[in-house]
N, C-alpha and C positions, 0 to 999 in steps of 0.2 A: 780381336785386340783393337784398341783405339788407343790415338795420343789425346786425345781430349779429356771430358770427362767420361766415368763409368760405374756406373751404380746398376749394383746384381740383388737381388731381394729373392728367400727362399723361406718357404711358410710348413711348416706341419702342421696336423689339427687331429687331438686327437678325438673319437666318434661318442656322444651322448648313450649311457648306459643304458638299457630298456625297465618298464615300472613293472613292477607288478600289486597286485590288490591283495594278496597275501601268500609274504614268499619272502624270497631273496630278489632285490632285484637287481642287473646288469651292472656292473663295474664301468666307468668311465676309462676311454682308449689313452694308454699313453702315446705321448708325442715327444721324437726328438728328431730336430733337426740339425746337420753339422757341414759345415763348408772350409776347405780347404782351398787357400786360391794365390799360384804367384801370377802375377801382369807387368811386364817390363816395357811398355809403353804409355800406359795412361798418365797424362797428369795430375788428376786426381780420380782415386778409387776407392768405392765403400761398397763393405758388404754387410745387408743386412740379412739377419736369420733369428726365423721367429718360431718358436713351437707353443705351443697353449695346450693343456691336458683336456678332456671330456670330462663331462658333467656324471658324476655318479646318478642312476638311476632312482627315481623315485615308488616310497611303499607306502601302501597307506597303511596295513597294519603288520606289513613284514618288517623285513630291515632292509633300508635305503644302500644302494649298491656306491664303492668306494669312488675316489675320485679318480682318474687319471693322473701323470707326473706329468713333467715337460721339463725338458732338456735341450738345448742350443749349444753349439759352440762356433766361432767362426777365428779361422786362422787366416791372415791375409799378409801378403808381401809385397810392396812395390817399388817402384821409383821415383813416381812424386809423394803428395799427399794421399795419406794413408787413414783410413777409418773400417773398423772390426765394433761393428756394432748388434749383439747378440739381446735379443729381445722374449723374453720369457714371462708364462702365467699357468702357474699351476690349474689344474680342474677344481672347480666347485663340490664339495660334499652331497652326497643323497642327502633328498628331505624325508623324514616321516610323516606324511600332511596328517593321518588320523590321531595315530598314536606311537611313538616310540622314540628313539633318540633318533641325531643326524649324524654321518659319518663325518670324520676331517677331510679339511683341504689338502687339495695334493701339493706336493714339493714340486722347487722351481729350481731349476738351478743355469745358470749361464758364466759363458767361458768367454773372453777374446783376447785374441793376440794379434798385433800391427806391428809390422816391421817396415822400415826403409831405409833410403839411403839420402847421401849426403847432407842437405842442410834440408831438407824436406822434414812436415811434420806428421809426424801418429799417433793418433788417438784411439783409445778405444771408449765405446760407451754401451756400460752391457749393465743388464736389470733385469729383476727376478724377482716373480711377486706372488707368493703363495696364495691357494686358492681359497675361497670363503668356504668357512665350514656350513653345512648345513643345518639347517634348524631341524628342531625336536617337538611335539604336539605331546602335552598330556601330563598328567600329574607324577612328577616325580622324573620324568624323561628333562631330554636337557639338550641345547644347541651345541657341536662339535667346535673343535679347534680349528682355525687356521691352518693351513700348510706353512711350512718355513722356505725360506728365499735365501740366494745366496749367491756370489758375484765375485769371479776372480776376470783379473788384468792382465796383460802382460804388453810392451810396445817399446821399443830400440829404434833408436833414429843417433845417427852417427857423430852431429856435433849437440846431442842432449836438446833436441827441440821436443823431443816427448811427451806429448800432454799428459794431464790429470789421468790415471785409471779409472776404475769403475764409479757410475753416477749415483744414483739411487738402488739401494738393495732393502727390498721391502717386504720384509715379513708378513704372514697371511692373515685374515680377518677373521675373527672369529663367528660362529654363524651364528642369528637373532636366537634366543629365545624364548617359547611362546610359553603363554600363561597358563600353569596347569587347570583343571578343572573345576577348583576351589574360588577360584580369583574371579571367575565370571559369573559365582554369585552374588546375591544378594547381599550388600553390607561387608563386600572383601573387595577392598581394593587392590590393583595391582601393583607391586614395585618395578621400576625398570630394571630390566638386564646389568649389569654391572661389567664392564671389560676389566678383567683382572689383570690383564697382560703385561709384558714388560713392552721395549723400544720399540718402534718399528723403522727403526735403521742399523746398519753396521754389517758387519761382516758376518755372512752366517746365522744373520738374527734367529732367533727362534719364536716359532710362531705364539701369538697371546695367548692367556688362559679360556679357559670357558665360561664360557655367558651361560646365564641359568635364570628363567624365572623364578621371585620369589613372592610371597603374598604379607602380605599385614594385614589385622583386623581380622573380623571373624562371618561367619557367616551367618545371618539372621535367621 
């Protein structure tokens, strides 16, 4: 315990999925991290807590292993100033690099809660950011969704000094995708991937649509 300042930082990480060259390959590790903490001396105290999911595994002509999740939450109580700062990133989707589709990104999701007392202020700032889908190789195969993100508050301070709750809650990226096999001939142009998606803010967003190569023209 300190009367000063006190800043606690606690990290998960979930493990990258293993490849294989034709198969299934490794799931990405989930990660959650959660902190729980009263401190009845610091004058100012913040905790932060972070989990990030693992990278789903790469196939080149199996299929690309899932992503990993990530989960946070931190509850924090004191008696000056107060900050519950929960820091979240879903896992990245497998790629197919040869041939086949990409998995989705994994879900994010983050919690905080800051309480105090008397004329002291709490804040929380928690964000949640799904993970990028993976791409797809090959005709007909297609880039994965986004993971979804999502961000609850919560913060009590006695004469109403409670700041803003949650900051950015950001939805997941959807992953590139690459040009089927038609496009890289002769006299077929490629068209760009198109993001279908809706927002990428608010509560709970849900992650964009899918990106999908498409081609125009024909081949000579």
């Amino acid at each position: 315990s300190t009367a000063g300042t006190l800043t606690l930082t606690q990290k998960a990480q979930g493990g990258s999925g293993g490849t294989t060259s034709n198969g299934l390959a490794g799931a990405g590790g989930n990660a959650s991290s959660s902190l729980t903490l009263h401190d009845n001396a610091a004058s100012s105290l913040q905790a932060n807590v972070q989990a990030t999911g693992g990278f789903g595994g790469t196939a080149s002509t199996g299929t690309p292993g899932a992503a990993g999740t990530a989960s946070a939450t931190a509850v924090v109580s004191g008696v000056g100033t107060v900050t519950a700062a929960p820091f979240v990133i879903g896992g990245a989707g497998g790629i197919a690099s040869s041939a086949g589709n990409g998995t989705d990104g994994g879900s994010a999701d983050a919690s905080g809660s800051a309480t105090t007392i008397a004329s002291h202020l709490a804040l929380v700032q928690a964000s949640a950011s799904g993970g990028t889908g993976g791409s797809g190789r090959g005709a007909g195969n297609r880039g994965a969704a986004g993971g979804g993100g999502g961000a609850t508050a919560a913060r009590a301070s006695p004469t109403g000094r409670a700041a803003a709750a949650d900051t950015v809650v950001a939805a997941g990226h959807a992953g590139a995708g690459i040009a089927p096999a038609a496009c890289r001939s002769a006299g077929a142009a490629r068209e760009p991937p198109r993001d279908r998606g809706g927002g990428d803010r608010g509560r709970r967003a849900p992650g964009p649509g899918r990106r999908r190569a498409r081609c125009r023209g024909r081949r000579a």
